[in-house]
MIBA-349180 format. One record per atom (N, C-alpha, C): residue in three letters; x, y, z. Coordinates in steps of 0.05 Angstrom, whole numbers, plus 32768, in hexadecimal, padded with zeros to 4 digits. Layout:
# residues N
alaXYZ/...
END
This chain:
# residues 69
unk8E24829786BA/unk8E2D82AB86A8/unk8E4882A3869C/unk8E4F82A78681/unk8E5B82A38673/unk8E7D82B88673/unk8E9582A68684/unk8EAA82C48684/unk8EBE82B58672/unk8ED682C4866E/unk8EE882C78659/unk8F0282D58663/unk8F1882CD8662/unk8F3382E08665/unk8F3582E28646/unk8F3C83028646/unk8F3E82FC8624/unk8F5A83148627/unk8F6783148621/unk8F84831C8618/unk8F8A83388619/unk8F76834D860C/unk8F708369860B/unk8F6183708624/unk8F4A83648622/unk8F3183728635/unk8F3483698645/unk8F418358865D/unk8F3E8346866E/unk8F3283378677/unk8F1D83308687/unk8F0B831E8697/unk8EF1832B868C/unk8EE0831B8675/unk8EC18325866F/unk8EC08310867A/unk8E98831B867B/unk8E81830F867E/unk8E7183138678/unk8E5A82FC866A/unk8E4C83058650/unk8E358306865F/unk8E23831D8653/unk8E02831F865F/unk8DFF832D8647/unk8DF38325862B/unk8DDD8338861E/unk8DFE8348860A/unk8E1583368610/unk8E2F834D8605/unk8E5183428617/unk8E5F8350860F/unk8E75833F8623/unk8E7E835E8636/unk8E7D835C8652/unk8E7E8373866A/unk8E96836C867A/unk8E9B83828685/unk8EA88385869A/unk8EAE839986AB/unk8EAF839886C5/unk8EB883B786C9/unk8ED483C386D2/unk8EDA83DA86CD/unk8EEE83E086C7/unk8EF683FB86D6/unk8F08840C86E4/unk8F17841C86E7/unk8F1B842B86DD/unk8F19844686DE/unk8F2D845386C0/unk8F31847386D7/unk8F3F847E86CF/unk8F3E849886D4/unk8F4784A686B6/unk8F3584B986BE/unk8F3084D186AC/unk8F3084F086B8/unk8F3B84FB86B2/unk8F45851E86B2/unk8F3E852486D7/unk8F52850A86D8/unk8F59850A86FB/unk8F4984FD8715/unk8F2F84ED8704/unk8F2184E18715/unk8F1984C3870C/unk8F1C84B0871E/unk8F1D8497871C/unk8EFF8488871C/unk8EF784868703/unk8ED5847D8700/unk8EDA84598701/unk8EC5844B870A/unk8EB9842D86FF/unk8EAF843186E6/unk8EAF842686D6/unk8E9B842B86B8/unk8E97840986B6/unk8E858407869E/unk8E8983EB8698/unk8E9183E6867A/unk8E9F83DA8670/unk8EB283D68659/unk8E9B83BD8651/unk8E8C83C3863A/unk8E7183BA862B/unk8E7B83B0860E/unk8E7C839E8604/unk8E89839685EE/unk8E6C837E85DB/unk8E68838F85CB/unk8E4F838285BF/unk8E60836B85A7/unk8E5A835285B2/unk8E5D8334859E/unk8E4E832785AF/unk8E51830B8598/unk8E4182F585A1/unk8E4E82EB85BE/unk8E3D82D785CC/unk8E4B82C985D6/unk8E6582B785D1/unk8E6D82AC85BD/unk8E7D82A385AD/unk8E9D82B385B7/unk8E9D82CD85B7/unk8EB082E685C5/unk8EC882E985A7/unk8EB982E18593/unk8EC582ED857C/unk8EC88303857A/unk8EDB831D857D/unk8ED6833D8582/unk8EDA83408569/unk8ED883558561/unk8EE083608540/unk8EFE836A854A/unk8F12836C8534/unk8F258378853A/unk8F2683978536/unk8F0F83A6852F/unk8F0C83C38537/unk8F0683C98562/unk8EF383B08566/unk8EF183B88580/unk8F0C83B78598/unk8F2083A4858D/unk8F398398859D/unk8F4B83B48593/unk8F4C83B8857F/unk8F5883D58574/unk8F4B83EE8586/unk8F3983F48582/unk8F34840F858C/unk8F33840985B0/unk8F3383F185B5/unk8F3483EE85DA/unk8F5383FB85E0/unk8F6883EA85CA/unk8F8183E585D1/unk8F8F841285CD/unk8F80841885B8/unk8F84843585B2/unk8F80844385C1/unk8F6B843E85D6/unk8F60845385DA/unk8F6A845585FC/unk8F7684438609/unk8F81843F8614/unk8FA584468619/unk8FAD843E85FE/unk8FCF844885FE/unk8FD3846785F4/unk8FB8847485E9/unk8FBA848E85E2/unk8FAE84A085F9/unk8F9C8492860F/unk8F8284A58615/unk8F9984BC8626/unk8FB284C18631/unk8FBB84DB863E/unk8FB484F38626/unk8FC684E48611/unk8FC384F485FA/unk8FA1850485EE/unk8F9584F185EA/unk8F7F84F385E4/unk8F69850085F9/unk8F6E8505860C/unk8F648516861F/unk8F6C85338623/unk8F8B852E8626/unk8F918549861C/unk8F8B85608604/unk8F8E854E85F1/unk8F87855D85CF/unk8F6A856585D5/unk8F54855285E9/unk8F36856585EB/unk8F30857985FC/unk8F4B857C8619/unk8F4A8597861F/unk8F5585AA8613/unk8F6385A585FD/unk8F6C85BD85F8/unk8F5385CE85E0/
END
C-alpha cells in the first residue's frame, strides 16, 4: 500500500482514494472517523480539498456552535 506524509492531512494511505484515520471530537465526544480524500494515486489534491480540510478545522468550535443555536 501506497502512504504519503503530506503537510495538511498527515500520514495517507491509498486504497481506491487517499485515507486515514483520525480523532476528532465533536459536541463533547471523541469519535475515530476516517479522513477519505478522493485523487489519484499521484496525491495531487485540488486546492478546494486542502482548503476546506484546513477550514473546517480552524473554524469547527465556531461552526458547531452557530448549528446549535
Amino acid at each position: 500500500m501506497k502512504t504519503i506524509q503530506h503537510k495538511m492531512f498527515g500520514e495517507l494511505a491509498y486504497y481506491h482514494g487517499w485515507k486515514r484515520a483520525m480523532n476528532i471530537t465533536l459536541f463533547g465526544h471523541e469519535k475515530t472517523v476516517t479522513l477519505n480524500i478522493e485523487a489519484e494515486d499521484d496525491a495531487e489534491f485540488e486546492d478546494a480539498q486542502v482548503n476546506a480540510y484546513h477550514k473546517f478545522f480552524n473554524d469547527k468550535e465556531r461552526l458547531i456552535k452557530r448549528e446549535k443555536s
